[in-house]
N, C-alpha and C positions, 0 to 999 in steps of 0.2 A: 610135183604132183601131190607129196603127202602135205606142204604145207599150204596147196588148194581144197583138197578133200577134208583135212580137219578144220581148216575156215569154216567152209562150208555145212560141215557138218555142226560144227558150233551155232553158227549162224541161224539154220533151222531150228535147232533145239531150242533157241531165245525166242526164236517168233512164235514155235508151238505151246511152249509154258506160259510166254506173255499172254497171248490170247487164252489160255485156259483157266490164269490166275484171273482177270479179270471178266470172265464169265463166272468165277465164282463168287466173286469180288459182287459182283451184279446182284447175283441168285442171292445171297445174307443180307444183300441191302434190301432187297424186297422182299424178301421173307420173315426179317426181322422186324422191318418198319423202319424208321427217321430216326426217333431214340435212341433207340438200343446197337442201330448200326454208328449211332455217333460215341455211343460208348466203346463198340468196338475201335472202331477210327484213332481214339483219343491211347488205345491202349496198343496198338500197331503202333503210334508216333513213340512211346515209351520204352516200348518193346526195341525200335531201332536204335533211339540212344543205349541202352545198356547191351545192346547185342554186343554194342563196338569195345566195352569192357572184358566180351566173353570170348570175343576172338582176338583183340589184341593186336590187328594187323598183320598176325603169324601167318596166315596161307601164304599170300605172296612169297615174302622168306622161305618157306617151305620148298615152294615150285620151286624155286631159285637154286635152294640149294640139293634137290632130287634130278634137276637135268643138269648139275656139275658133277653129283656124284650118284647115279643110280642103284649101284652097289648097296648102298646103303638107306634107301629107300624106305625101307618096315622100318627099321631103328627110327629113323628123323620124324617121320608119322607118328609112332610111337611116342614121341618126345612130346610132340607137340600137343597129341591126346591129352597126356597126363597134364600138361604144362595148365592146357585150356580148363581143369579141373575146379584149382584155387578159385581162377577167375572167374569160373563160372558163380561158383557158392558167393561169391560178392558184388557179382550183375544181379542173382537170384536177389538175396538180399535188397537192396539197393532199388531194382524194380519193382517190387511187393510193398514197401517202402513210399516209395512215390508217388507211388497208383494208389494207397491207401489212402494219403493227404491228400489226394486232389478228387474221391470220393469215387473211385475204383474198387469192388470190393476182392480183400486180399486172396479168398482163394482163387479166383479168375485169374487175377495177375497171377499167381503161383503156378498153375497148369499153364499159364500162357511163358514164362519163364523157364520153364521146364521145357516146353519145345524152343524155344530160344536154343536152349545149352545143347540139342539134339542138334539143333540148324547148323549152327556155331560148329560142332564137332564135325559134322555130316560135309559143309564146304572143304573143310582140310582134307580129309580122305577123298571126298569125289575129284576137288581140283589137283589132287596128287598124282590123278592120270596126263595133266598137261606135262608136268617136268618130264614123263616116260613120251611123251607126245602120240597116245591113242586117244584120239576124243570119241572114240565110237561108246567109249562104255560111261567117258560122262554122260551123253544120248540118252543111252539104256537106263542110266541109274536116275536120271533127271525125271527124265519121261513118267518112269515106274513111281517115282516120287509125285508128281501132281497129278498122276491116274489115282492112286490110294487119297489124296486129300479131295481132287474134283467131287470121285463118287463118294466119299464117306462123305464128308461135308452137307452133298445134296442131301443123300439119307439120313443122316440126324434132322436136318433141318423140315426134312418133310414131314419126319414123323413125331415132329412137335419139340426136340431138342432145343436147350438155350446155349447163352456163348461158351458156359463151360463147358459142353458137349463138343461144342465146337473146337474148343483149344485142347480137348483130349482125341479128335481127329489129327489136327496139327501135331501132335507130340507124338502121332501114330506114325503119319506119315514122314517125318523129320525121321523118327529114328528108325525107318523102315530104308530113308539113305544112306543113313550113316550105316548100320550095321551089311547092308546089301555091298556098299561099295568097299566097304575096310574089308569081307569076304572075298570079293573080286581082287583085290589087290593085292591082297594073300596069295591068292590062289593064281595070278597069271602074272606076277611081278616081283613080290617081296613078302614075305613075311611079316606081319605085322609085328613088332617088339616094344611094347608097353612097358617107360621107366619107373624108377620108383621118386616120389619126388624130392629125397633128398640126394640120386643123381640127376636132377636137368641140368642142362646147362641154360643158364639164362641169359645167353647171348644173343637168343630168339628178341629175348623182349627187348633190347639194346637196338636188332637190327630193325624191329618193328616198329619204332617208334614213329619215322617219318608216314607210315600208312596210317597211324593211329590218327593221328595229325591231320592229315589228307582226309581220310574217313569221318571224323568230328564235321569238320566245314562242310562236308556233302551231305550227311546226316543232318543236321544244325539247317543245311539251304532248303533241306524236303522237306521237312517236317516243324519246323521252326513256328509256322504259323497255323499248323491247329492245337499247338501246345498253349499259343497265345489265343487264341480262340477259347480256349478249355478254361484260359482264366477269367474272361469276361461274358461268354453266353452259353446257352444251356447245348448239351447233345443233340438236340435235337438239327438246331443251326451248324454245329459240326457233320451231323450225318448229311445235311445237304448241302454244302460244300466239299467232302471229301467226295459224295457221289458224281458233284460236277468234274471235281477234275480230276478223277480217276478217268473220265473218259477221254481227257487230253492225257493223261501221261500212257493210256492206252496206244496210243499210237505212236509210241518211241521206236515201235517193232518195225515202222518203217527208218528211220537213221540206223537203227540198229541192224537192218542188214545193207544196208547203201555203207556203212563206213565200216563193218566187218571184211567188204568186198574189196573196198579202197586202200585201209590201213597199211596192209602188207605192200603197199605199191607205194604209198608214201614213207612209210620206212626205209625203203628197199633205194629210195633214188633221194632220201634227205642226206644233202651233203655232199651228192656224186653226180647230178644230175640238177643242176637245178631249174632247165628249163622242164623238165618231165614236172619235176616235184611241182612247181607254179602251175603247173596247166592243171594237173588231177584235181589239185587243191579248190581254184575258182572254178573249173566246170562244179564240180561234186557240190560245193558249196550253192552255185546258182541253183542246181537241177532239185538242191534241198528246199532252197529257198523257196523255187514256184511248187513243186510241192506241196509246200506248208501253206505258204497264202493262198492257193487252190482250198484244201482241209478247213482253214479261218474262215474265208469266204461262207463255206458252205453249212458249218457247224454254227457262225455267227445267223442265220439266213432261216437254221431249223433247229436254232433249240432248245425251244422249249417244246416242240414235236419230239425230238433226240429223247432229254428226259422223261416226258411220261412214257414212250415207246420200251424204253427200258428198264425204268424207277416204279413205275407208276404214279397215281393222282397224289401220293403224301409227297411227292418230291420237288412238286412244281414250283416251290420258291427256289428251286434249282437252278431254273432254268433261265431267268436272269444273270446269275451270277456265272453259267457257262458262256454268254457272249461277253462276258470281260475276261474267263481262262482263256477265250480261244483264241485268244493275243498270243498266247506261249507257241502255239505253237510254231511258227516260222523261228520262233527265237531258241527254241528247244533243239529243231535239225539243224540250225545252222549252228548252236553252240557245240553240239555231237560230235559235227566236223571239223571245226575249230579246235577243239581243246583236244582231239586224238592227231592233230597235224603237228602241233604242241610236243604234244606224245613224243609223235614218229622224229621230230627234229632235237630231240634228246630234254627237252622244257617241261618238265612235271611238274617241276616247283610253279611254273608261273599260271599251271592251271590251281592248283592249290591255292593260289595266290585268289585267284577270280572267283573261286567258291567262299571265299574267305571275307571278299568285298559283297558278294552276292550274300551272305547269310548277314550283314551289318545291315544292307541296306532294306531286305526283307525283314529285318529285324525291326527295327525305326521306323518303319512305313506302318508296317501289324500293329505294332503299339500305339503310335500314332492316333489310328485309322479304327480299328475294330471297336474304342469300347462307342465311338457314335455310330461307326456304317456296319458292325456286325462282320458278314460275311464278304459281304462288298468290298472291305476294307481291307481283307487278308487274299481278295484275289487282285487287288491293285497292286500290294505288294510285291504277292508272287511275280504279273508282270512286269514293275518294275527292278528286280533283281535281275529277271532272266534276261529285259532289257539291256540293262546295264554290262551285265557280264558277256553279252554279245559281241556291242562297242568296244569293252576290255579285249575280246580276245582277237575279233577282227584287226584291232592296232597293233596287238603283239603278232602276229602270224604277218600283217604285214611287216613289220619291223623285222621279224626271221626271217621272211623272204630277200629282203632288201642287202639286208647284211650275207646272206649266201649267195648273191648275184654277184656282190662285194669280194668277198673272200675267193670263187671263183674267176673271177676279175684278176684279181692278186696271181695264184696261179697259173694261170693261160697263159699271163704275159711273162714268163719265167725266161731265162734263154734257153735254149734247146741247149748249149752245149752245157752250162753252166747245172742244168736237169740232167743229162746225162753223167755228168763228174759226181753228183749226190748221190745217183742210181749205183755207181760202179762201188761209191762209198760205202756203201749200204749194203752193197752184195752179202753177205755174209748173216747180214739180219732178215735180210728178203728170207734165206732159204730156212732160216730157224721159224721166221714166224709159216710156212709154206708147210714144212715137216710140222710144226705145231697143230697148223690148222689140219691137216690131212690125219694124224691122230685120233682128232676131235669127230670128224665124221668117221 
């Protein structure tokens, strides 16, 4: 039951914040105009590559190592606070930088960097309630987190604020997690203990490496092509491409709670079960699949109604270029559950693998493509990445399935006596790893 009620509860908390990020998302794009929200856009895609300098991969490692050793929970936090320090002062750098040459002006980036290094800090401490496995107070802290950004945001913006107004909401509400949840965790779990940086251990950044890695190619597959957009047309054709397919990646919130509900069930039977594991897998995958071609159908059919209803009349070259996103999306839900079946079958490398071939061929297509078709060009790409990385993953997940039909194959035909002679062999390691595991709960 506690590991249905924190699904669960996780599950909601994604759909509530998705839907409220992108009503805000909405609200600056119309408020701000085509321009100026393409200047935003351009500075979000920037923002994401250096984030992944400022956190380094260390959450994961974190959780990992707070549900081996709870005990020490504030210490490892702690570590990782400081740790995120240096790194941050050279994501800051770095994205001020960037955004300056490609005619970003530096103090936006700078306030906008600044909440970066909040966000950065703010996930290690909130996702530090999974190693303790209470997801109620990620909930709380989440929630409290895009209530301060929804409503400040709207009130700057109403009352005549520009984007730097904007990115010192963001750097409100960022450090309004971080500091809310490292209080909480103090106070019902562990003390927080902040090192000094000539003791870290920087074993952290050794362990982190393979997420740095994994996080580049995922970063590099989203954003890849309005950075390439950014080199050949004005903001203006960025704010109307990022408006189109903000409203496709809006709707991840459906895979996202279909494959929160499934995961733990494909987990639970990869390996041990393999006729359960095949059946979750191809229902899930179908029930995604119509789905999605239902969503295509419908968003292909209305819109450039969709756009203005939401954008208004400056967006309307939108609305062309969302009947060519709204290809993604069959290819979005069914890669969700694809690449977490991947997951559950112990394969993380060979989703890394598929974001890795997805960000080449998005890459190649963008360049290709944008400096004749503009916008058009960078949403061909998108869907022939997501394409692709579909095909990729549906072969491998059949190739997993195959090979554990195989390997239980192998076992079933064992001899019974010749299985009991192992069993009686083993007697002695059964009951160490039994006392082990009973320990551990």
């Amino acid at each position: 039951m506690g590991i249905l009620r924190n699904s669960s509860m996780l599950i909601v908390t994604k759909i509530v914040t998705k839907l409220a990020s992108t009503v805000l998302i909405i609200g600056i794009a119309r408020i701000l105009g085509d321009v100026r929200f393409g200047v935003f856009s351009t500075l979000l895609a920037y923002v994401s590559f250096f984030s992944l300098v400022a956190e380094f991969g260390l959450t994961v490692p974190l959780i990992r190592t707070i549900a081996r050793q709870p005990e020490n929970a504030g210490r490892e936090i702690g570590k990782i606070v400081s740790l995120k320090i240096p790194l941050s002062i050279i994501a800051i750098c770095g994205l001020i930088c960037t955004s300056f040459l490609n005619g970003v002006p530096w103090d936006l980036a700078f306030i906008f960097g600044l909440s970066m290094v909040m966000e950065m800090q703010a996930q290690g401490s909130v996702r530090a309630f999974e190693g303790v496995r209470d997801m109620k107070y990620i909930a709380i802290v989440t929630i409290l987190e895009k209530s301060v950004l929804c409503v400040g945001g709207f009130s700057v913006l109403l009352l005549g604020g520009n984007l730097f107004h904007l990115g010192i909401i963001y750097l409100l509400s960022n450090a309004t997690s971080f500091l809310f949840s490292a209080f909480l965790f103090s106070r019902k779990f562990s003390k927080i203990e902040f090192s000094k940086l000539t003791q870290i251990d920087i074993k952290y950044l050794k362990t982190a490496l393979p997420f740095v890695i994994g996080g580049f190619f995922s970063i590099l597959y989203n954003r890849e092509d309005i950075l390439i957009l950014n080199l050949y047309r004005g903001p203006a054709e960025i704010g109307w491409y990022n408006a189109a397919l903000r409203i496709i990646e809006a709707l991840i919130f459906i895979p996202t709670a279909m494959v929160g509900a499934v995961f733990p069930l494909l987990a639970k039977y990869s390996g041990v079960n393999h006729a359960k594991f095949t059946e979750i897998t191809w229902r899930s995958l179908g029930g995604l699949l119509g789905v999605g071609l239902v969503l295509t159908a419908g968003t292909f059919l209305f819109s450039d109604q969709i756009i203005y209803l939401l954008y208004k009349a400056a967006y309307i070259p939108a609305g062309p270029v969302l009947k060519t996103l709204c290809l993604l999306v069959p290819f979005y839900f069914g890669n969700a559950l694809l690449g977490n079946a991947l997951i559950a079958a112990g394969h993380e490398r060979l989703v890394t693998s598929t974001l890795a071939v997805g960000s080449v061929i998005n890459g190649f297509v963008c360049f290709y493509l944008i400096p004749t078709k503009g916008i058009f060009g960078a949403s061909i790409g998108r869907v022939s990445a997501e394409g692709v990385a579909f095909m990729i993953q549906l072969v491998l997940v059949s190739i997993v399935i195959h090979r554990s039909r195989q390997d239980q194959g192998i076992q079933t035909g064992f001899d019974q006596g010749e299985l009991a002679d192992g069993l009686r062999q083993n007697h002695g390691e059964i009951n160490e790893s039994e006392e082990w595991r009973s320990r551990i709960e």
